[in-house]
gemmi code that builds the backbone of each chain (N, CA, C; Angstrom):
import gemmi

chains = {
    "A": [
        ("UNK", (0.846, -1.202, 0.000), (0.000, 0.000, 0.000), (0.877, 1.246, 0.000)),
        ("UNK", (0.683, 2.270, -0.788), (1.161, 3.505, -0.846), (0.673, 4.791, -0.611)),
        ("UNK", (0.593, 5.805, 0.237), (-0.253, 7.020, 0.456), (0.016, 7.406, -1.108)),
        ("UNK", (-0.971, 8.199, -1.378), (-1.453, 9.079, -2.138), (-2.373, 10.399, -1.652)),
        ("UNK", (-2.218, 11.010, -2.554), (-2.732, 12.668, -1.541), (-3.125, 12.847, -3.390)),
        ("UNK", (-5.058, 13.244, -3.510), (-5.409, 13.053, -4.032), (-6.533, 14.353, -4.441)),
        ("UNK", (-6.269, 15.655, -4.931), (-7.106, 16.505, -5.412), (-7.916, 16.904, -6.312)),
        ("UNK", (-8.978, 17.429, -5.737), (-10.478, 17.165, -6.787), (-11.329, 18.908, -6.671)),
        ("UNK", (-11.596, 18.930, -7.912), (-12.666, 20.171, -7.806), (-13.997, 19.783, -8.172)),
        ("UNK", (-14.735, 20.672, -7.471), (-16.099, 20.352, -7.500), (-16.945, 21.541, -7.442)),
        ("UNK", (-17.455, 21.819, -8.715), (-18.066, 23.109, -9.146), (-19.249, 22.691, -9.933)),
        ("UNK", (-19.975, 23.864, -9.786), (-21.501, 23.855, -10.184), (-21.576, 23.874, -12.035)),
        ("UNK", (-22.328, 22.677, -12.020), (-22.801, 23.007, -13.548), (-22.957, 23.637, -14.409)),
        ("UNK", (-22.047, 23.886, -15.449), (-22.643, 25.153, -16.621), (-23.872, 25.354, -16.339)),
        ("UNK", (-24.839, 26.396, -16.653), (-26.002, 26.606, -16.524), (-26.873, 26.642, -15.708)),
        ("UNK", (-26.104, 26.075, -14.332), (-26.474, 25.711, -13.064), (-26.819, 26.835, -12.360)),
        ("UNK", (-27.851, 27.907, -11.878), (-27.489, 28.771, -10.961), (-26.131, 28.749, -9.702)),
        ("UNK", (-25.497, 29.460, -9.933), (-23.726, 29.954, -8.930), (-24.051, 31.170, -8.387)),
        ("UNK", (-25.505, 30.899, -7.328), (-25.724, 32.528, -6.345), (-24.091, 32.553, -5.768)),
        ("UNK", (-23.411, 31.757, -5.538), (-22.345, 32.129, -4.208), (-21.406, 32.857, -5.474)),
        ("UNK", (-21.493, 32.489, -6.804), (-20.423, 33.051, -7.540), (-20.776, 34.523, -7.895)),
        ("UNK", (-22.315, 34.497, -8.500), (-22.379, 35.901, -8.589), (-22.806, 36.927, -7.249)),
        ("UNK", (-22.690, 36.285, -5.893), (-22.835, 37.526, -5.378), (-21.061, 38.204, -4.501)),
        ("UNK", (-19.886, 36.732, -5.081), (-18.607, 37.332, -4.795), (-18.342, 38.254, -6.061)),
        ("UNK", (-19.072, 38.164, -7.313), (-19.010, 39.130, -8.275), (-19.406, 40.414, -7.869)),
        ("UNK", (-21.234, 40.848, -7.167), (-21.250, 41.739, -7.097), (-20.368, 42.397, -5.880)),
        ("UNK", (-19.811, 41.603, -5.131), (-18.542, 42.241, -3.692), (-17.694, 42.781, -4.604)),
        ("UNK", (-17.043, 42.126, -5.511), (-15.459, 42.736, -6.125), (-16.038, 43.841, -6.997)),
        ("UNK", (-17.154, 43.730, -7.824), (-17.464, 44.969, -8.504), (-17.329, 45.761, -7.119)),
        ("UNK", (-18.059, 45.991, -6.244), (-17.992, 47.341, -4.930), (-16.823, 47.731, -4.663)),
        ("UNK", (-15.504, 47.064, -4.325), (-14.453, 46.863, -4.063), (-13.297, 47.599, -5.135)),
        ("UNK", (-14.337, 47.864, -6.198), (-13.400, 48.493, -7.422), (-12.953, 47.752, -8.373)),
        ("UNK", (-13.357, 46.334, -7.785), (-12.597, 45.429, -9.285), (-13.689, 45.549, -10.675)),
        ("UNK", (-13.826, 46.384, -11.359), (-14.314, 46.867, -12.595), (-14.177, 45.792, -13.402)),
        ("UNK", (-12.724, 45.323, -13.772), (-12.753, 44.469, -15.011), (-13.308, 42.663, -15.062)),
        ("UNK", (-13.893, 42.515, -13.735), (-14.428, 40.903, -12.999), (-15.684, 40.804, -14.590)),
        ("UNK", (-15.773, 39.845, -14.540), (-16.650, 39.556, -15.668), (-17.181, 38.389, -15.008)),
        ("UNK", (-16.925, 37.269, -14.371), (-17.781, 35.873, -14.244), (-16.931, 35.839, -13.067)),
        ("UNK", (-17.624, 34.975, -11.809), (-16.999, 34.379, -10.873), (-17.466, 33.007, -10.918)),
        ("UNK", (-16.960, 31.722, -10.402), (-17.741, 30.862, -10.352), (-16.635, 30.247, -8.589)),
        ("UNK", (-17.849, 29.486, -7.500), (-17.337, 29.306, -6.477), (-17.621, 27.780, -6.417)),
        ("UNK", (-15.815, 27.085, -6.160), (-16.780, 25.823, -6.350), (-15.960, 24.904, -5.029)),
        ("UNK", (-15.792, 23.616, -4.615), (-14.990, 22.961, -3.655), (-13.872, 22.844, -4.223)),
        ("UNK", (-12.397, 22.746, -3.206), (-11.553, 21.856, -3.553), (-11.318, 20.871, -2.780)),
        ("UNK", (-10.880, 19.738, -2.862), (-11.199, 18.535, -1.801), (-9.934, 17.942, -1.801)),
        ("UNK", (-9.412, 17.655, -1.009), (-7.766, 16.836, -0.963), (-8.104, 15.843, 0.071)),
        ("UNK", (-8.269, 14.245, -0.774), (-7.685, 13.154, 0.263), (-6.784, 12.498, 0.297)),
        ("UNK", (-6.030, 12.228, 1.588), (-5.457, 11.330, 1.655), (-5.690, 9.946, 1.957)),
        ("UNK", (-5.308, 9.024, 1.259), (-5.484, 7.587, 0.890), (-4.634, 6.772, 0.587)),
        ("UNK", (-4.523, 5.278, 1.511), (-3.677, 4.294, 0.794), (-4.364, 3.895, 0.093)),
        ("UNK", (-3.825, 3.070, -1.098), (-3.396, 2.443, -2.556), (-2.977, 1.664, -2.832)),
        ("UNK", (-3.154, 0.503, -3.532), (-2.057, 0.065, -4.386), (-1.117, 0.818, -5.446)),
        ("UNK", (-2.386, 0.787, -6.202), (-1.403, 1.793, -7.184), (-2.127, 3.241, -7.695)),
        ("UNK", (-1.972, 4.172, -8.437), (-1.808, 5.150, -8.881), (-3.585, 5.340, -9.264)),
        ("UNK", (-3.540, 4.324, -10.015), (-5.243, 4.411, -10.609), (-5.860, 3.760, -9.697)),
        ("UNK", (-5.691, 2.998, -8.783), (-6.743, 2.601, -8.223), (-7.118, 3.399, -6.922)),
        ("UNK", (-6.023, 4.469, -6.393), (-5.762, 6.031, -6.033), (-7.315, 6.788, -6.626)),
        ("UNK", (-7.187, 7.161, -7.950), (-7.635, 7.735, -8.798), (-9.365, 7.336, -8.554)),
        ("UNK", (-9.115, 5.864, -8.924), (-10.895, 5.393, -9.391), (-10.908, 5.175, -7.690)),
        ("UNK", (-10.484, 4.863, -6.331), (-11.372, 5.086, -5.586), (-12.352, 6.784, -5.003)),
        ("UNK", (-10.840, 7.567, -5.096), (-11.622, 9.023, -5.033), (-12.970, 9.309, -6.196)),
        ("UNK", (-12.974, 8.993, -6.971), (-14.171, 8.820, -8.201), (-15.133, 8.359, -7.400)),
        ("UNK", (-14.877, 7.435, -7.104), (-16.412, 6.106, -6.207), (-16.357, 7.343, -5.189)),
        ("UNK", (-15.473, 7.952, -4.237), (-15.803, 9.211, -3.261), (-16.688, 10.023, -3.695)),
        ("UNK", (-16.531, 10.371, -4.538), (-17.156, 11.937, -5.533), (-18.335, 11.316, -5.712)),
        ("UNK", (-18.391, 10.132, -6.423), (-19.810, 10.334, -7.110), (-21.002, 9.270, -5.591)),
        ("UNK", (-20.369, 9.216, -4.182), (-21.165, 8.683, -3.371), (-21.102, 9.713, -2.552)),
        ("UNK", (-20.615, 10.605, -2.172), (-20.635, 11.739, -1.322), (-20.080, 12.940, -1.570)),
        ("UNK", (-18.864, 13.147, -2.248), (-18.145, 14.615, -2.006), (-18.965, 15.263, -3.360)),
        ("UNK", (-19.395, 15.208, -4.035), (-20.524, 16.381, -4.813), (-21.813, 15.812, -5.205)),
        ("UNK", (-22.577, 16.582, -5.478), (-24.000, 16.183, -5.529), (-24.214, 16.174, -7.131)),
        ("UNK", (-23.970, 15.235, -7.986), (-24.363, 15.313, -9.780), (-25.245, 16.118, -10.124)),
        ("UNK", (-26.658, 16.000, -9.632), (-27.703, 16.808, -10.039), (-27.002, 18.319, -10.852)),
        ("UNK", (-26.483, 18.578, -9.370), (-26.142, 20.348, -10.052), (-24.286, 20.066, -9.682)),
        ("UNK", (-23.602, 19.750, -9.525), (-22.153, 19.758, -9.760), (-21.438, 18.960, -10.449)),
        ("UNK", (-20.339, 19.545, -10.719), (-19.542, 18.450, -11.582), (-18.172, 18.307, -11.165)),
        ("UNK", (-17.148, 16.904, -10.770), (-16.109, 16.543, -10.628), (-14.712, 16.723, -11.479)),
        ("UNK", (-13.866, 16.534, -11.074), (-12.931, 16.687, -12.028), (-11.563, 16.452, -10.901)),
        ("UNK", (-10.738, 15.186, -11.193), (-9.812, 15.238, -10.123), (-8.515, 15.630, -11.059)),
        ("UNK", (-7.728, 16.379, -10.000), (-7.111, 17.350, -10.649), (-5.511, 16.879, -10.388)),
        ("UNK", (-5.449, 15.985, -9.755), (-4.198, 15.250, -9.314), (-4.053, 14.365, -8.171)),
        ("UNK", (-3.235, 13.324, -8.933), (-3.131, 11.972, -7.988), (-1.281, 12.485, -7.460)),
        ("UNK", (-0.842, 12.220, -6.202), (0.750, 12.278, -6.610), (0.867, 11.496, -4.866)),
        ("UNK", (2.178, 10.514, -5.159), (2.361, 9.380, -4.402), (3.066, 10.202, -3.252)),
        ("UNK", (2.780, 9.935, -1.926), (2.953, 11.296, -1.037), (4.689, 10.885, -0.499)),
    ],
    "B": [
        ("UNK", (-7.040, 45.505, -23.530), (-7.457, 44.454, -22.580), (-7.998, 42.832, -22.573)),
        ("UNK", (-7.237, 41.934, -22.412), (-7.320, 40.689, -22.738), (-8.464, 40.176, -21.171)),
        ("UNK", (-9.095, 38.683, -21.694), (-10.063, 38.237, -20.793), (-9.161, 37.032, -20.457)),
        ("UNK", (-8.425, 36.877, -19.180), (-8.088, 36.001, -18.727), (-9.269, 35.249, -17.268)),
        ("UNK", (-8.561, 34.003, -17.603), (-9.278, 32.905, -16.096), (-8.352, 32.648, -15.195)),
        ("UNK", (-8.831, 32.677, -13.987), (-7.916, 32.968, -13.336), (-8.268, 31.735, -12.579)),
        ("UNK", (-7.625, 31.093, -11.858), (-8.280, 30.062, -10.704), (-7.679, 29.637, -9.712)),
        ("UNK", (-7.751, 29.499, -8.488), (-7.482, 29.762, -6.778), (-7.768, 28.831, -6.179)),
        ("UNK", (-6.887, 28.565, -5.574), (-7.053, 26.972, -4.446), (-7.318, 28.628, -3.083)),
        ("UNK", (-8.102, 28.062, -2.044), (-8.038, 28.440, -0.683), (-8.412, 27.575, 0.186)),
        ("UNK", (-7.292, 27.286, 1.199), (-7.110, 26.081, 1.708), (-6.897, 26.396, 3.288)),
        ("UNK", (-7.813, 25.773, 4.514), (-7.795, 26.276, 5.738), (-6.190, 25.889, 5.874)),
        ("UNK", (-5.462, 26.552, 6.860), (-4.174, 26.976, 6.861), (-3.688, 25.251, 7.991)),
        ("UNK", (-2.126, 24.952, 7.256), (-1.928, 24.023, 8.219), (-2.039, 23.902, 9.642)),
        ("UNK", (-2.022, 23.210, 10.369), (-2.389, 23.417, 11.957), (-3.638, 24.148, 12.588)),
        ("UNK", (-4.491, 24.490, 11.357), (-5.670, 25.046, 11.839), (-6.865, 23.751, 11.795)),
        ("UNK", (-8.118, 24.310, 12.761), (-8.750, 22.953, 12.501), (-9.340, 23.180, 11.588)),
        ("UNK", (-9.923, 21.785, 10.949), (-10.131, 21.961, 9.915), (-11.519, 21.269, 10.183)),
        ("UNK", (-12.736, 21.336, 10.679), (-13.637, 20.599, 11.096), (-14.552, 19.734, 9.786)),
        ("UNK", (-14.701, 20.548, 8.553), (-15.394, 20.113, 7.301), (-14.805, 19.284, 6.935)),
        ("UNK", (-13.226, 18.768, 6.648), (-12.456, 18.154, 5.986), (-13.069, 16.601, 7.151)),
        ("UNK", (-12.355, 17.064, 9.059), (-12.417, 15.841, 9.575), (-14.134, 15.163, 9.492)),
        ("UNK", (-15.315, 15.796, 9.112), (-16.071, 15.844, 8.901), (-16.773, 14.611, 7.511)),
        ("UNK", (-15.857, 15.146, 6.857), (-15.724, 14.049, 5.258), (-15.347, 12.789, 5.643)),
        ("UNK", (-14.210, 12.892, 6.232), (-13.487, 11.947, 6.491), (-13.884, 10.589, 7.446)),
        ("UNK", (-14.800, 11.306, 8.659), (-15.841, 10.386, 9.057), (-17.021, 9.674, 8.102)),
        ("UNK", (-17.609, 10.794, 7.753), (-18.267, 9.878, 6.824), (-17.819, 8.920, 5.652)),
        ("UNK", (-16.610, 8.971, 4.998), (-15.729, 8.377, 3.749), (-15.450, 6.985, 4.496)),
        ("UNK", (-15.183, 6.977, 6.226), (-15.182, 5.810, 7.040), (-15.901, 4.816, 6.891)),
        ("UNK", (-17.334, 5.854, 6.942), (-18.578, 4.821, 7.468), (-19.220, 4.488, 6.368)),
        ("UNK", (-18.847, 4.935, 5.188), (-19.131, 4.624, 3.608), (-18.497, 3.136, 3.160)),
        ("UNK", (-17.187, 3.183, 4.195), (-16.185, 1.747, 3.744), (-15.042, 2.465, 3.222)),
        ("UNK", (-14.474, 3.339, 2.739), (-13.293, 3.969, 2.239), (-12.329, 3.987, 3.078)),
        ("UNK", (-11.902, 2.822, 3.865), (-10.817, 2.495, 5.004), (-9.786, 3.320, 5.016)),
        ("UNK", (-9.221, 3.074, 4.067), (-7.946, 3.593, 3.445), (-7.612, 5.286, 3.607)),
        ("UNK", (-8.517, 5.640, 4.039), (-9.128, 7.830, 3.758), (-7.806, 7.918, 5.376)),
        ("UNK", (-6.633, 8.759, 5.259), (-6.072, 9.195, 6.328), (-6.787, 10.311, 6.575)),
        ("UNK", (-6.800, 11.327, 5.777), (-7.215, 12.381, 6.161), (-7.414, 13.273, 4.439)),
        ("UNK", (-8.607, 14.254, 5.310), (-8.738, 14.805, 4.234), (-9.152, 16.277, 4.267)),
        ("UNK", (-8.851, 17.237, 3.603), (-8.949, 18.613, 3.784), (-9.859, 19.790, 2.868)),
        ("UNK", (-10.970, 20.171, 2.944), (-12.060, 21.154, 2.863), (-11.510, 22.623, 2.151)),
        ("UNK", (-11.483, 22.932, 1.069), (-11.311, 24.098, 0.961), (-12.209, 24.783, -0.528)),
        ("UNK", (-11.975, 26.243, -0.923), (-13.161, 26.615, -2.148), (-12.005, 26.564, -2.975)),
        ("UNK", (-12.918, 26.643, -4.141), (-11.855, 26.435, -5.316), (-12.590, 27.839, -6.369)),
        ("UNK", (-12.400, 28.899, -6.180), (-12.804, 30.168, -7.042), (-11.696, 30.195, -8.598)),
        ("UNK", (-12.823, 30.544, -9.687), (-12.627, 30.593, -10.773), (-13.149, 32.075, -11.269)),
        ("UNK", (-12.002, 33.329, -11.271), (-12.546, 34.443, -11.501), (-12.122, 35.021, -13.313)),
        ("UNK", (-13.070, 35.316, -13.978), (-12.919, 35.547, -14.876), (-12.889, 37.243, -14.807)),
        ("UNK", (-11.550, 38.075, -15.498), (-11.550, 39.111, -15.916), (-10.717, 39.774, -16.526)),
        ("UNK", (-10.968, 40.997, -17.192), (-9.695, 41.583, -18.176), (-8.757, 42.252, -17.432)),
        ("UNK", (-7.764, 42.330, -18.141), (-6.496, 42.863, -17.795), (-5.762, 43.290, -18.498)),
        ("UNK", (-4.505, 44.273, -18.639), (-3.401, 44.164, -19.655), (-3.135, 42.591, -20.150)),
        ("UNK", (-2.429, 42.145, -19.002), (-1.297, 41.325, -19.359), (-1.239, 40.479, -18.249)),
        ("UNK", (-0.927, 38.739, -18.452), (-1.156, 37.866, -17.825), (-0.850, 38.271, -16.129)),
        ("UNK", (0.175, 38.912, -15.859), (1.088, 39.140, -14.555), (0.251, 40.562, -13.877)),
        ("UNK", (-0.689, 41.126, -14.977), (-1.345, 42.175, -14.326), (-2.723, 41.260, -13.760)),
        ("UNK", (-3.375, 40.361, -14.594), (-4.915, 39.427, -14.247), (-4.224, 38.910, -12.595)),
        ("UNK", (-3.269, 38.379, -12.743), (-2.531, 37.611, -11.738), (-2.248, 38.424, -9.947)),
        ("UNK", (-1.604, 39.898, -10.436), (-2.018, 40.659, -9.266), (-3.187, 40.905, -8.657)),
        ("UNK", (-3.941, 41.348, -10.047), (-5.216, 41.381, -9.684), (-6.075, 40.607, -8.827)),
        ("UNK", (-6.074, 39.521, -8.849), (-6.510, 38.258, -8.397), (-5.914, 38.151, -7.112)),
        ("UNK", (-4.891, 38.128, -6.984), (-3.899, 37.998, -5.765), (-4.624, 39.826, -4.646)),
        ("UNK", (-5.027, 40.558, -5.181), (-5.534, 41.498, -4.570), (-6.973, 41.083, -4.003)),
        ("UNK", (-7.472, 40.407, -4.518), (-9.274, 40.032, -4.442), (-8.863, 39.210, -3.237)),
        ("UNK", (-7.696, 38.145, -3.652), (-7.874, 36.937, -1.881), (-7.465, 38.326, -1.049)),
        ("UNK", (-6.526, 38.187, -1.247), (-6.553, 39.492, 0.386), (-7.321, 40.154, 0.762)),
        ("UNK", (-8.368, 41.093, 0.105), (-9.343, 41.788, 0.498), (-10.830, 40.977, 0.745)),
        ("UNK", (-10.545, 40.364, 0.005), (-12.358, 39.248, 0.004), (-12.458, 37.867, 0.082)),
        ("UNK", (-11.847, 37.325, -0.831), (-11.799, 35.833, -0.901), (-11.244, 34.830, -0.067)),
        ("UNK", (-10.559, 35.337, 0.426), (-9.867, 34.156, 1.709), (-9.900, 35.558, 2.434)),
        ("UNK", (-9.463, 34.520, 3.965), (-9.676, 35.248, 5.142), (-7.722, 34.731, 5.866)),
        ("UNK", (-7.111, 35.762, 5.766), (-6.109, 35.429, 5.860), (-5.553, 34.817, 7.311)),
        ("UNK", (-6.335, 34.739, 8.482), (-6.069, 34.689, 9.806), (-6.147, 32.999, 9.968)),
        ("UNK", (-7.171, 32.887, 9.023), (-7.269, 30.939, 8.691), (-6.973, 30.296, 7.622)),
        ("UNK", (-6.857, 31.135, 6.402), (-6.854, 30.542, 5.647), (-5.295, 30.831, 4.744)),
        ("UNK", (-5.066, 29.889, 3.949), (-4.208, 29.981, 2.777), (-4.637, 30.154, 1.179)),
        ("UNK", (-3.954, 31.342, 0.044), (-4.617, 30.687, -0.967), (-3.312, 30.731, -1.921)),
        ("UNK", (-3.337, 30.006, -2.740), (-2.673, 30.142, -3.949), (-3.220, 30.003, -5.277)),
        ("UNK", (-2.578, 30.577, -6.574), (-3.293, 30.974, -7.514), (-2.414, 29.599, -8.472)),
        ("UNK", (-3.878, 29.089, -9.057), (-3.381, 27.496, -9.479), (-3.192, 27.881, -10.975)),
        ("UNK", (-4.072, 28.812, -11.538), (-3.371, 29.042, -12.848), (-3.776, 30.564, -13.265)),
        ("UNK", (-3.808, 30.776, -14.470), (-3.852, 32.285, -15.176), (-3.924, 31.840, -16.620)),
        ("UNK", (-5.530, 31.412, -17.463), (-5.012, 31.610, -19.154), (-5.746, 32.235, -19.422)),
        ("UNK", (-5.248, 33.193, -20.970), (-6.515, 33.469, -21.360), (-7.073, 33.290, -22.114)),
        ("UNK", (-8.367, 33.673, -22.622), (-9.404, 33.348, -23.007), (-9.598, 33.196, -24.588)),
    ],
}
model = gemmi.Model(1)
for chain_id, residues in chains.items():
    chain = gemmi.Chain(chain_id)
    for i, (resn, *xyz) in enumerate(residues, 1):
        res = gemmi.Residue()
        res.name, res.seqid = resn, gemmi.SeqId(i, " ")
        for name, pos in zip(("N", "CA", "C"), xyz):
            atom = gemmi.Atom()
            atom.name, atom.element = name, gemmi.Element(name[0])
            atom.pos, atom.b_iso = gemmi.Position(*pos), 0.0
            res.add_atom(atom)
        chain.add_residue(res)
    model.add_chain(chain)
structure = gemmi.Structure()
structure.add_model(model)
structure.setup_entities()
């Protein structure tokens, strides 16, 4: 078995209402940031996990994601790096 | 003025508690995910806006966590990328 330390984002659906994104939009517009065009606010999730190997690292955080750490309906996954700790 | 994406890990700061993360991590237990040492809670912001020039979007951004987006007394952030559009 090998640790792995295993990061994932988890952000709201294209098309999805993102109240938390557009109302850090309307803060930075107040704030003076003029040129903000889109915010979007989403999780980042880091586990640590033993392994065998690299992908099976990978596809258990997957089975994580899609049984608890985001909700499909309205979010979407994306793991963003596996690296052997 | 170019439209760059900008995107931000903010991550509760080491040695701070981290109650959401140990939170996951119980439940990832009682799911069967044995293997889960630990795991850590943080937002993952994706700010879209114009700028001169990549290193100007980049300050920019780096100005927003300090004033709004992270809370610097707990938290950590770093800026995971800068392209544009």
């Amino acid at each position: 078995m090998t640790a792995f330390r295993v990061s994932v984002h988890i952000t709201p659906r294209r098309g999805i209402l993102d109240p938390q994104g557009k109302a850090v939009e309307g803060a930075l517009h107040s704030l003076g940031f003029a040129g903000v065009k889109e915010v979007h606010v989403g999780r980042y999730i880091v586990v640590e996990t033993d392994a065998e190997t690299q992908n099976a690292a990978e596809a258990e955080v997957k089975a994580m994601c899609e049984r608890l750490l985001a909700n499909p309906v309205i979010e979407d996954f994306e793991i963003e790096s596996v690296a052997a700790r």
